[in-house]
C-alpha positions, -999 to +999 in steps of 0.1 A: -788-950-217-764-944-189-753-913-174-731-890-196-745-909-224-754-886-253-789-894-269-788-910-303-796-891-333-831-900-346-819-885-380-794-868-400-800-834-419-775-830-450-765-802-473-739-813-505-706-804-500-711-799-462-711-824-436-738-845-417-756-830-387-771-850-365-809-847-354-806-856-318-840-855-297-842-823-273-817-803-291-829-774-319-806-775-352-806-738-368-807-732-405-800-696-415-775-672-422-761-662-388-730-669-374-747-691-344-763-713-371-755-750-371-761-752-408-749-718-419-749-704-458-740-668-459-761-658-492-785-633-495-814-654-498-811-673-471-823-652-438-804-643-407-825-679-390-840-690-422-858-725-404-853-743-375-854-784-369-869-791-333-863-825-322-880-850-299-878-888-296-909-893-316-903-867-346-887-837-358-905-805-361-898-780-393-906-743-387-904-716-409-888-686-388-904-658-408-878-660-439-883-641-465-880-661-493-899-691-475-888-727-462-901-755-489-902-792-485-907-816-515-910-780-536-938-772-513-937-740-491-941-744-456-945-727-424-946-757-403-939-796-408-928-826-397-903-837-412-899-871-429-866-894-438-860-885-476-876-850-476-858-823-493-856-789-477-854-760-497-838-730-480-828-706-505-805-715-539-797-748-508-809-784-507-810-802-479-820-840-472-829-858-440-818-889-441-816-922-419-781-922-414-748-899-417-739-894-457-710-876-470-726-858-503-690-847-526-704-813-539-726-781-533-762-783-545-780-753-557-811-752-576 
């Protein structure tokens, strides 16, 4: 890649009814309740910075940031993981999927 080039996403984290973000190496995508999210749900189960996705060229890092109803991943709790394509994030009543590529899911997904 040339200069001003921005690095490819390795990935692409998705909630229904929201859009696509993309999972690019070096950056940190925030999931959480907070206005400075990335992926933001304001509902009371979902903390203030409920997990956070760290990304590097060679995988992309799920951690737990103290929530207090937990992070889970294929409806397993979880402090810290890495994250694989297909896995399903649970952050509160939210799913989210990591996926290969941008999707456009239609509507909201709570369990």
């Amino acid at each position: 890649m040339g200069p001003g080039v921005p690095p490819r996403p390795i990935a692409w984290i998705t909630c229904a009814g929201a859009k696509s973000v993309p999972l690019v190496p070096g950056r940190k995508v925030v999931v959480g309740r907070d206005e400075g999210c990335e992926i933001r749900f304001v509902d009371p189960e979902v903390s203030r910075r409920h997990v956070v996705f760290e990304v590097t060229p060679d995988q992309i890092l799920a951690k737990d940031q103290k929530s207090a109803n937990g992070t889970f991943v294929n409806s397993v709790r979880i402090f810290e993981t890495v994250a694989k394509i297909g896995d399903v994030f649970q952050v509160g009543p939210f799913r989210l999927e990591s996926s290969a590529t941008e999707r456009a899911v239609p509507e909201l997904t709570a369990a």
